[in-house]
KEKE-3310 file (N, C-alpha, C; in steps of 0.2 Angstrom, whole numbers, plus 5000, padded with zeros to 4 digits):
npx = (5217:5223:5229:5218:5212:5223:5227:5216:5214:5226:5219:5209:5215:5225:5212:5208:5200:5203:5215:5220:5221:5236:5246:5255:5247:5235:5240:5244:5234:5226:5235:5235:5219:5221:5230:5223:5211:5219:5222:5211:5207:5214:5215:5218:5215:5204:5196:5199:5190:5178:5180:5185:5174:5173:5185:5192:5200:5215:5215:5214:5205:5191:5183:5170:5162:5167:5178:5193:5211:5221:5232:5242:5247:5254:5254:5253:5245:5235:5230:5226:5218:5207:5205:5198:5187:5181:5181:5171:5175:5180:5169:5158:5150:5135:5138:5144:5145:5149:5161:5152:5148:5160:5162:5150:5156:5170:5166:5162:5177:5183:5189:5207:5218:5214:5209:5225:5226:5221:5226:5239:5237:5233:5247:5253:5249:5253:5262:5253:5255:5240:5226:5229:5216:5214:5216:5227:5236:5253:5263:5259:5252:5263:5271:5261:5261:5273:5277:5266:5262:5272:5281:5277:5272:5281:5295:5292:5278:5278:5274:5278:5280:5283:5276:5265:5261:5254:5257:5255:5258:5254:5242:5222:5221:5207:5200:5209:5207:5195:5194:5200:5192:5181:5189:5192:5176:5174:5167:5178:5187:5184:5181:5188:5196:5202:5214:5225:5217:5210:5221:5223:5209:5210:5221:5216:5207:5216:5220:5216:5206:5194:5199:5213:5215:5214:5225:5233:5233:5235:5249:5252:5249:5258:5268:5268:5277)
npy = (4764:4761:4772:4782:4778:4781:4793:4799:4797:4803:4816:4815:4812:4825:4834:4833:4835:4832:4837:4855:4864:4868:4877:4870:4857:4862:4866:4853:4847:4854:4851:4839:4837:4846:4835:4823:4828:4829:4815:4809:4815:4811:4800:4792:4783:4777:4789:4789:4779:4783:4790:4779:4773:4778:4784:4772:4758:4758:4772:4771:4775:4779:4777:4774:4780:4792:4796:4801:4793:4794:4791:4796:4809:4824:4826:4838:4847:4840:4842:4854:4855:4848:4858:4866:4861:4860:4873:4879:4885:4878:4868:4874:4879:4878:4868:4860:4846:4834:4843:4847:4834:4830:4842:4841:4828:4830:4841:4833:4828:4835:4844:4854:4843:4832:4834:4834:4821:4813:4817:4811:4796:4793:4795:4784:4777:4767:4773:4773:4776:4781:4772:4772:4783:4791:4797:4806:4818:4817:4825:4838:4841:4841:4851:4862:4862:4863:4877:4883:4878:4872:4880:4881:4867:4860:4853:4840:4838:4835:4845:4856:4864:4875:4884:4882:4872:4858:4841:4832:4822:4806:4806:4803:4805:4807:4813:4826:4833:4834:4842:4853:4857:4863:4873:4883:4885:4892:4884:4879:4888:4901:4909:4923:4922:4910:4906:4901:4892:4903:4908:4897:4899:4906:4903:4892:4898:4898:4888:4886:4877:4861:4849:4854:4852:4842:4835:4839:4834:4820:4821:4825:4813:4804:4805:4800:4789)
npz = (4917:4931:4932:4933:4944:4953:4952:4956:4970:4975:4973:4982:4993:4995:4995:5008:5021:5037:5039:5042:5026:5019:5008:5000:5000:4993:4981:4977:4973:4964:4954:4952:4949:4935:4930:4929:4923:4910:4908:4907:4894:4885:4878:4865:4858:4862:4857:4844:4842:4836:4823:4816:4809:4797:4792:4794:4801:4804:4799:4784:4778:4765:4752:4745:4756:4755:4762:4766:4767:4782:4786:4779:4780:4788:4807:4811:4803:4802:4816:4814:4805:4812:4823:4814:4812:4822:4828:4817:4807:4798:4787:4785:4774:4765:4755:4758:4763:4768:4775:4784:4791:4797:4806:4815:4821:4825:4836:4846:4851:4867:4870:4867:4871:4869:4854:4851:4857:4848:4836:4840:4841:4826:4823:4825:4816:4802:4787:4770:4755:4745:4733:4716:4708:4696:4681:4668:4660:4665:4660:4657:4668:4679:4675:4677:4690:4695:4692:4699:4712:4719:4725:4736:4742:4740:4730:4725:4731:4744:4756:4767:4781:4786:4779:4783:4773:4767:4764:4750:4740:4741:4747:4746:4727:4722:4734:4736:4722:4722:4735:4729:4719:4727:4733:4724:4722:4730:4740:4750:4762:4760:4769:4777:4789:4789:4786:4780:4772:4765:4757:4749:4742:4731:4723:4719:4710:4696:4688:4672:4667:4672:4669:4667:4682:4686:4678:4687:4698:4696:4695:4706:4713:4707:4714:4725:4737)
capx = (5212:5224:5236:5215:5211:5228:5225:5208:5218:5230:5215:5203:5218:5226:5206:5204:5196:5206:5220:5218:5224:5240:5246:5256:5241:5231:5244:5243:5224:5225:5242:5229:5215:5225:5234:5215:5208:5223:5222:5204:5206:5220:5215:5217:5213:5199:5193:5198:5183:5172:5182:5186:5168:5172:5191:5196:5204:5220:5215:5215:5200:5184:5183:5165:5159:5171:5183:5199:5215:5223:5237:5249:5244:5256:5251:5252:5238:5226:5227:5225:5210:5202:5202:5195:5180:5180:5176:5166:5179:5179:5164:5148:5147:5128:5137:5148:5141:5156:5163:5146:5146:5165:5162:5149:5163:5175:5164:5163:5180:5180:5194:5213:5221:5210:5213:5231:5227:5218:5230:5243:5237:5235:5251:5255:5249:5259:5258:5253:5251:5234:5228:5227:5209:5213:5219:5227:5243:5255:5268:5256:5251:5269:5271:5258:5261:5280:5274:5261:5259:5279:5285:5273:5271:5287:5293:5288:5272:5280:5274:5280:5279:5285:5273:5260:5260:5251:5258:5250:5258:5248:5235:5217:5217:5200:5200:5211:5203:5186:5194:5202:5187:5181:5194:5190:5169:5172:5165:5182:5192:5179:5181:5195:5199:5203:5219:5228:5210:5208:5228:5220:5205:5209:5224:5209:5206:5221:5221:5210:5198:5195:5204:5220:5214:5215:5233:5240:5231:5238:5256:5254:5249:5265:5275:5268:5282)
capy = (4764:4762:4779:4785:4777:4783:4801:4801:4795:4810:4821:4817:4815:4834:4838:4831:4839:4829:4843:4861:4863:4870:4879:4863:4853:4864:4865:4845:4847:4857:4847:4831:4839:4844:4828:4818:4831:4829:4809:4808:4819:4810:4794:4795:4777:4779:4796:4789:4774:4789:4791:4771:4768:4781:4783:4765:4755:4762:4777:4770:4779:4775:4780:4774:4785:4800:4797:4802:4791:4799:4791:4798:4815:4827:4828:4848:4848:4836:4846:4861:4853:4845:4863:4871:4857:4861:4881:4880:4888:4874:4863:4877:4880:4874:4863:4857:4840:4831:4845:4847:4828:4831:4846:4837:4822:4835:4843:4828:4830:4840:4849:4853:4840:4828:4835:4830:4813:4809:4815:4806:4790:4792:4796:4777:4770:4765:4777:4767:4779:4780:4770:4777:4781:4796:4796:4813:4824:4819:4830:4845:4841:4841:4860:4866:4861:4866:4885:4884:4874:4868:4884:4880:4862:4857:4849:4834:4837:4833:4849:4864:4863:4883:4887:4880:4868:4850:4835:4830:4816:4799:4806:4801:4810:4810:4817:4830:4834:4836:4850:4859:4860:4867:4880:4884:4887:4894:4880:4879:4894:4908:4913:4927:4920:4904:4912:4897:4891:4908:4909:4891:4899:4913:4899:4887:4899:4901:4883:4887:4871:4854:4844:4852:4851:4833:4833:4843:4829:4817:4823:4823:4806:4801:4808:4796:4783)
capz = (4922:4935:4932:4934:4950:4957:4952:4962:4977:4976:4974:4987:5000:4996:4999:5013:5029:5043:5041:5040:5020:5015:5002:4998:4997:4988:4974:4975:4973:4957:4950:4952:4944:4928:4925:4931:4916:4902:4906:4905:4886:4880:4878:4859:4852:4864:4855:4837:4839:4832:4816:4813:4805:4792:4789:4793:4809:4801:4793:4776:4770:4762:4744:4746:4762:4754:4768:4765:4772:4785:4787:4774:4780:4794:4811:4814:4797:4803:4821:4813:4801:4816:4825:4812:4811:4830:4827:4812:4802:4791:4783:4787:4771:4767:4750:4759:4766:4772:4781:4792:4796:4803:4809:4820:4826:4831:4842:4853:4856:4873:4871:4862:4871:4864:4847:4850:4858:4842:4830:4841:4839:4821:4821:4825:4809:4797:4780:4765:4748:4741:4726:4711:4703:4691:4675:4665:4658:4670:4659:4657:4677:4681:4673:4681:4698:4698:4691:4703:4718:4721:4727:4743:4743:4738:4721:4726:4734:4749:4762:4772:4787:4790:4775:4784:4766:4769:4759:4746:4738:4745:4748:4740:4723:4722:4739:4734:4718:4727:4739:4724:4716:4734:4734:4719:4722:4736:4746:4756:4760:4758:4775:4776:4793:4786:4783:4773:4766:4760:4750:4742:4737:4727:4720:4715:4704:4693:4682:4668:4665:4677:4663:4670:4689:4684:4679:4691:4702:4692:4695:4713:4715:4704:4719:4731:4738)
cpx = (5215:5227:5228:5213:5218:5226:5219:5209:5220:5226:5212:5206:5221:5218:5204:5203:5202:5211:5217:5223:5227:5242:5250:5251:5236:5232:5243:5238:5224:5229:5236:5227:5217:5226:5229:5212:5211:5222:5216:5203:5211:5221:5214:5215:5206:5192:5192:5193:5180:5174:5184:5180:5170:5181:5195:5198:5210:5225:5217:5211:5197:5184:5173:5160:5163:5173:5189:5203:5219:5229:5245:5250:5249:5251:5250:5244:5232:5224:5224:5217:5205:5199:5197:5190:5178:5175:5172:5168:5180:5173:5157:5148:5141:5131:5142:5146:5142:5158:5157:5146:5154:5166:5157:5154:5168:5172:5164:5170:5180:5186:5202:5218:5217:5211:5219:5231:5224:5222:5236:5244:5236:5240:5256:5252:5252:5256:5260:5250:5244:5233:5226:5221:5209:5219:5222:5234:5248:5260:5265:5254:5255:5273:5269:5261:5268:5278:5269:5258:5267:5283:5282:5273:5276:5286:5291:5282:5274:5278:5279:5275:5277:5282:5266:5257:5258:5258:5254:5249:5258:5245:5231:5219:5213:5199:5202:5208:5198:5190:5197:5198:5182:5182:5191:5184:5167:5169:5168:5184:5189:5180:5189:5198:5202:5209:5223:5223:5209:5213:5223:5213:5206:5218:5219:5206:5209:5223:5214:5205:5199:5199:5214:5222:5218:5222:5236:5239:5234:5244:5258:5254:5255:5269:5274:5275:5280)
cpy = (4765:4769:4784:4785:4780:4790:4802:4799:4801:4814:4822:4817:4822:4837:4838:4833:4836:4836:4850:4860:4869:4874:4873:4860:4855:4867:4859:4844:4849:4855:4841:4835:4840:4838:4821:4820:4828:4822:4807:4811:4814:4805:4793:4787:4777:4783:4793:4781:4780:4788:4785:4772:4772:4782:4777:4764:4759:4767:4776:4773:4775:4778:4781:4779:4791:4801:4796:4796:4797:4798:4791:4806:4817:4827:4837:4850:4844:4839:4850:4860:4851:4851:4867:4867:4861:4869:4881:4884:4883:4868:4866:4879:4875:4869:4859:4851:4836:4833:4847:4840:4828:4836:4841:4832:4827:4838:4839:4831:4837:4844:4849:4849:4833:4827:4832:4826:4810:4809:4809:4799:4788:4793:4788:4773:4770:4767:4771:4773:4777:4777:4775:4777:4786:4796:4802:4813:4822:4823:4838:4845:4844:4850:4863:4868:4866:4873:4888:4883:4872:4872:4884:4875:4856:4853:4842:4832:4834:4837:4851:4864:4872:4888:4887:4876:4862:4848:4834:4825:4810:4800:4805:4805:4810:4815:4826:4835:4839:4843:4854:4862:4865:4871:4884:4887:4890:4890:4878:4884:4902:4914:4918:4924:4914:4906:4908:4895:4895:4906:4903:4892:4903:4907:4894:4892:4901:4898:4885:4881:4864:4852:4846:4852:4844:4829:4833:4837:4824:4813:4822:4818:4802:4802:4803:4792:4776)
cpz = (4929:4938:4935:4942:4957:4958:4955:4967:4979:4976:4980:4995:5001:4996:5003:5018:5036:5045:5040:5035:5022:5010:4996:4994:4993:4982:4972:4972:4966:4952:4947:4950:4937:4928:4926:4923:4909:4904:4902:4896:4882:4878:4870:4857:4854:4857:4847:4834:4835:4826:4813:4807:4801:4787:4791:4800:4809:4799:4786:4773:4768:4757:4746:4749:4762:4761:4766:4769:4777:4788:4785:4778:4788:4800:4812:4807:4800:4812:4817:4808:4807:4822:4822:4811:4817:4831:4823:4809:4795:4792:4786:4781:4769:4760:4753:4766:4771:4777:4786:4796:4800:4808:4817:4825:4828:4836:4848:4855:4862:4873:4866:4866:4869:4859:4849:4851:4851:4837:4832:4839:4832:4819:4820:4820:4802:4790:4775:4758:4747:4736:4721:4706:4698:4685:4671:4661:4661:4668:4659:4665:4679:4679:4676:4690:4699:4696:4695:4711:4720:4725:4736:4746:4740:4732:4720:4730:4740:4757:4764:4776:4790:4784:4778:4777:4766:4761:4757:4742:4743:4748:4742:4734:4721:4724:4737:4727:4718:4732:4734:4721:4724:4734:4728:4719:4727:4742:4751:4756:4760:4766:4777:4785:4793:4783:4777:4768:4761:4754:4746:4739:4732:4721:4715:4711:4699:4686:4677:4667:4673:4673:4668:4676:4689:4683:4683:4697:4700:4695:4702:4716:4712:4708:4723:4732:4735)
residu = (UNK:UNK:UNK:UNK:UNK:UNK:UNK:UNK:UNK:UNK:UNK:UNK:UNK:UNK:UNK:UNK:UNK:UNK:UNK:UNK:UNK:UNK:UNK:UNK:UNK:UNK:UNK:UNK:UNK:UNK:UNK:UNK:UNK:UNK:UNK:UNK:UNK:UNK:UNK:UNK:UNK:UNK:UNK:UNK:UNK:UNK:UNK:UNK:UNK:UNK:UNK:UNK:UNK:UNK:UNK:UNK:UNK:UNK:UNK:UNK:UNK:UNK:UNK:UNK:UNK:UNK:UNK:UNK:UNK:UNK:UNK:UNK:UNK:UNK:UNK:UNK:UNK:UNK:UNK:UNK:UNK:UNK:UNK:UNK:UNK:UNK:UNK:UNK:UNK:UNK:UNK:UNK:UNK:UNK:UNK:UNK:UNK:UNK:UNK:UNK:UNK:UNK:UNK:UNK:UNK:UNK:UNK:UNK:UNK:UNK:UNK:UNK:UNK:UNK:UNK:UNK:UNK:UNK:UNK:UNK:UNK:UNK:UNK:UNK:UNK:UNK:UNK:UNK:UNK:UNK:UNK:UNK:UNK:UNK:UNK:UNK:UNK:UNK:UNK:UNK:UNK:UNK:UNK:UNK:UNK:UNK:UNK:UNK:UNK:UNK:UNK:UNK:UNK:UNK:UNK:UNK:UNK:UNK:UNK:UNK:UNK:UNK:UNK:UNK:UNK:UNK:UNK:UNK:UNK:UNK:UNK:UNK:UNK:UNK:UNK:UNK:UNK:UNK:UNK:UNK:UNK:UNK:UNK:UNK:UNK:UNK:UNK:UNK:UNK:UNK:UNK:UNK:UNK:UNK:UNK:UNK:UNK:UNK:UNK:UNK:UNK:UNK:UNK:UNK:UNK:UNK:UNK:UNK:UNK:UNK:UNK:UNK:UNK:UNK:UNK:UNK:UNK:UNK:UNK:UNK:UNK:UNK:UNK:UNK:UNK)
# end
């Protein structure tokens, strides 16, 4: 509150009428405004009340209210997920339930410094693996994955960064489950602008049955730490 009431000082005196203005001061005037604006956006604990009731004080996740944790999860992925709420590149399909109601909460945010301040401050909470609720194959999972999914998302489920490849061990696997079957229905990914969504939809089609969705699920959450 203070850094705000200083930065409305430096504004209202480089606009102030007493003098004839400057080119000086009227860079000063527009310096303050930016860094007034990105304060005002950047208040991430702030911004991350909205998303507590559903992902946790912590982002632990609601299994219940089918909220994911979110704090196993890279920050450059949960920007780049929180943009695409933001556009309506991800969660307008009409089955897709969940992605409409975040799609909603992102839109509050005002803008993409916003987005950062919110992932920032989930980036301050301390990752904790998901528990375990699925049961499977983990040798026939562990097949799959590496002939399939390992060349992208590392052999231990761990993300690419320069693949643009999230992590995906300790995260829910429910969670994950649920958007594989997504990819898979085209519920997620259908959108050819969705450039990574798209690669994982046309992947969600490759495992023959759920049964070995369920392993490869499995597999990943054995990776966890």
């Amino acid at each position: 509150m203070k850094r705000l009431v200083l930065l409305l000082s430096v504004l209202l005196m480089a606009c102030s009428n007493d003098n004839a203005p400057d080119v000086s001061s009227e860079e000063a005037a527009a310096d303050a405004r930016q860094t007034l604006q990105q304060a005002v956006s950047a208040d991430g604990k702030g911004l991350y009340a909205a998303c507590a009731g559903c992902h946790g004080v912590q982002g632990e996740g609601n299994v219940a209210l089918n909220s994911p944790s979110l704090a196993n999860q890279q920050s450059w992925y949960l920007e780049r997920q929180l943009l695409g709420f933001r556009s309506g590149l991800r969660g307008s399909h009409p089955q897709d339930g969940y992605g409409a109601q975040m799609q909603t909460i992102a839109k509050t945010l005002p803008d993409d410094n916003a987005v950062k301040a919110v992932v920032g401050h989930i980036a301050t909470f301390k990752a904790k693996p998901a528990a375990k609720t699925l049961d499977g194959n983990i040798k026939r999972g562990a097949d799959y994955y590496s002939n399939l999914c390992g060349s992208c998302h590392g052999p231990a489920a761990e993300g690419n960064e320069l693949l643009q490849a999230p992590a995906l061990a300790g995260v829910d696997d429910w969670y994950l489950l649920k958007q594989f079957n997504h990819f898979r229905d085209g519920i997620r990914g259908a959108d050819e602008s969705d450039r990574y969504g798209y690669q994982m939809g046309m992947m969600g089609k490759i495992l023959p049955d759920d049964d070995t969705a369920n392993d490869v699920i499995v597999y990943i959450q054995s990776q966890a730490d």
